[in-house]
C-alpha positions in Angstrom: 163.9 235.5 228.5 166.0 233.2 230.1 166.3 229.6 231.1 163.2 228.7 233.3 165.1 225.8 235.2 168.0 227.6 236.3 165.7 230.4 237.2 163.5 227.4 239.7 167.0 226.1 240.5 167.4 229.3 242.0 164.7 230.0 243.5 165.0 226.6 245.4 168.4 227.5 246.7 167.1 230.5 247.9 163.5 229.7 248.9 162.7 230.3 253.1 159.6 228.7 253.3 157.6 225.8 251.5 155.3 228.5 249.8 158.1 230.4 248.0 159.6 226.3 247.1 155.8 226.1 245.5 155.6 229.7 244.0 158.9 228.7 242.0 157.8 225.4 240.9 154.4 227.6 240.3 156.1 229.4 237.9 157.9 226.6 236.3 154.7 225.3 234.9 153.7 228.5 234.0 156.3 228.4 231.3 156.1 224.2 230.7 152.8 224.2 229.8 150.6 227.1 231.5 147.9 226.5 233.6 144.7 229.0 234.7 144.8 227.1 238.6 147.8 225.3 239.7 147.3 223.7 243.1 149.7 220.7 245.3 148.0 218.3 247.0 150.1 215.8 249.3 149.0 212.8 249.8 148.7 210.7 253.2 148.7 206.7 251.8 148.8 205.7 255.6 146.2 207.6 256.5 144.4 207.9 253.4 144.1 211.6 253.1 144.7 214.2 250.7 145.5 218.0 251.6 145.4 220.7 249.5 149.1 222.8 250.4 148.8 225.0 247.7 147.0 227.0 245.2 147.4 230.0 242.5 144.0 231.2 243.5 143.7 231.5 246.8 139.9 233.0 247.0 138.8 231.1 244.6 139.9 227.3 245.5 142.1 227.6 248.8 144.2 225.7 250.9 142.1 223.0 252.5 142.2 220.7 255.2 141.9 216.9 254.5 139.7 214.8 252.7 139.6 211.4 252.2 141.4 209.6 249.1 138.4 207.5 246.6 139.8 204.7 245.0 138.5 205.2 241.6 140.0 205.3 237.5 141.7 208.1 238.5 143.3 206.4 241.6 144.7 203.9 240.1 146.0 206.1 236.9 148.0 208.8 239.6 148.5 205.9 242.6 148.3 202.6 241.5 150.2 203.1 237.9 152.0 206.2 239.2 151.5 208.1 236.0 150.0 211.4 234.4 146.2 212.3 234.7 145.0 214.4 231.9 141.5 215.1 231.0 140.7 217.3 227.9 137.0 218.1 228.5 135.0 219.5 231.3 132.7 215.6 230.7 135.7 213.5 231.2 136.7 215.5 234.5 133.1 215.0 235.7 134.1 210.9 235.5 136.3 211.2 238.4 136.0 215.1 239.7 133.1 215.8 242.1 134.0 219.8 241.7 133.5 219.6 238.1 131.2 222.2 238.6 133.7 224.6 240.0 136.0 224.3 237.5 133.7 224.9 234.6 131.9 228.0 236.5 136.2 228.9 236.8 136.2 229.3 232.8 138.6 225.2 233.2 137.6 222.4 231.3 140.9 220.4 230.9 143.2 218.6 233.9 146.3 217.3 234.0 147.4 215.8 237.1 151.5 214.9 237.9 152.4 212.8 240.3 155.3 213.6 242.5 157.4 210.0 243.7 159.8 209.6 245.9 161.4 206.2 247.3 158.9 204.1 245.1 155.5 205.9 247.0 153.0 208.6 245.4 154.1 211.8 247.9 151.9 214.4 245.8 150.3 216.0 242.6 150.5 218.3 240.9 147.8 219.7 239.4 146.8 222.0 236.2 143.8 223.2 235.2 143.3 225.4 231.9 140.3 226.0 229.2 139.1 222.7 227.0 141.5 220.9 224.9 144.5 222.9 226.5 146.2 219.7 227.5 147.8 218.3 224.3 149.9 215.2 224.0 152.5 217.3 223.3 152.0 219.5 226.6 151.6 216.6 228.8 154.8 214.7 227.5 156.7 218.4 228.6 154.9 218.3 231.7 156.2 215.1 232.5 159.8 215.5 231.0 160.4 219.0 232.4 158.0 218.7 235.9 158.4 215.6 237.5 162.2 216.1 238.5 161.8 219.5 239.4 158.3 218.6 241.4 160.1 215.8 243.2 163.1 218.4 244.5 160.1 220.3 245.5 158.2 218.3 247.4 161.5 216.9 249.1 162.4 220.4 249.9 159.2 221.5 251.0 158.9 218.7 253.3 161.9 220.2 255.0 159.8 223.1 256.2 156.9 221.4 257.7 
């Protein structure tokens, strides 16, 4: 099958545009830990913004423009602590998701959210959704031993073509 990193590696040598640098890192996770929606949402600390910059399912949950950031538990888990999000159930999602909704009427009931951090700062997440109880311990310690490096060459690469 082949060695996923090399094949991202790859793909971000080659990439020509900040959607194929997200497509590999797409398919990174893919074989990490799966997801059923992956989507990257950068984040604007000066501003206080969040945009959606990319999504698996385009129709279903696009691209968006801003929206504000809300300092809440899951703030300071992905900001203020800088570390993994995960949420096994579609109730603990509702705590701190306000399109909880969505994602249950999408067939996803468990989150896990990375964050991407460069020079000290919160830059981005990234951000997997799959059925209930998906997210294991044991998925979310891959996700953050195999993602975050290559999520952080992403996002610094990706940066380069906006």
């Amino acid at each position: 099958m082949g060695n996923p990193l090399a094949a991202f590696e790859t793909c971000l040598e080659r990439a020509a545009s900040a959607a194929e640098i997200w497509l590999a890192l797409q398919s990174l996770a893919a074989e990490v830990a799966g997801y059923k929606l992956f989507t990257v949402t950068t984040v604007d600390m000066e501003n206080e913004l969040a945009r959606r910059v990319h999504t698996s399912h385009p129709e279903d949950y696009p691209v968006s423009g801003t929206k504000p950031i809300t300092r809440d538990s899951w703030f300071e888990i992905v900001h203020g602590r800088q570390e993994i999000f995960a949420a096994n159930t579609i109730a603990d999602i509702a705590k701190v998701f306000p399109d909880h909704e969505k994602f249950w009427s999408m067939g996803l009931g468990s989150v896990v959210n990375l964050p991407v951090v460069i020079d000290g700062e919160l830059a981005a997440t990234i951000n997997m959704l799959h059925e209930e109880h998906h997210y294991t311990p044991e998925r979310v310690r891959l996700i953050r031993e195999q993602l975050s490096e290559p999520a952080r060459l992403a996002c610094l690469q990706a940066a380069a073509w906006n």
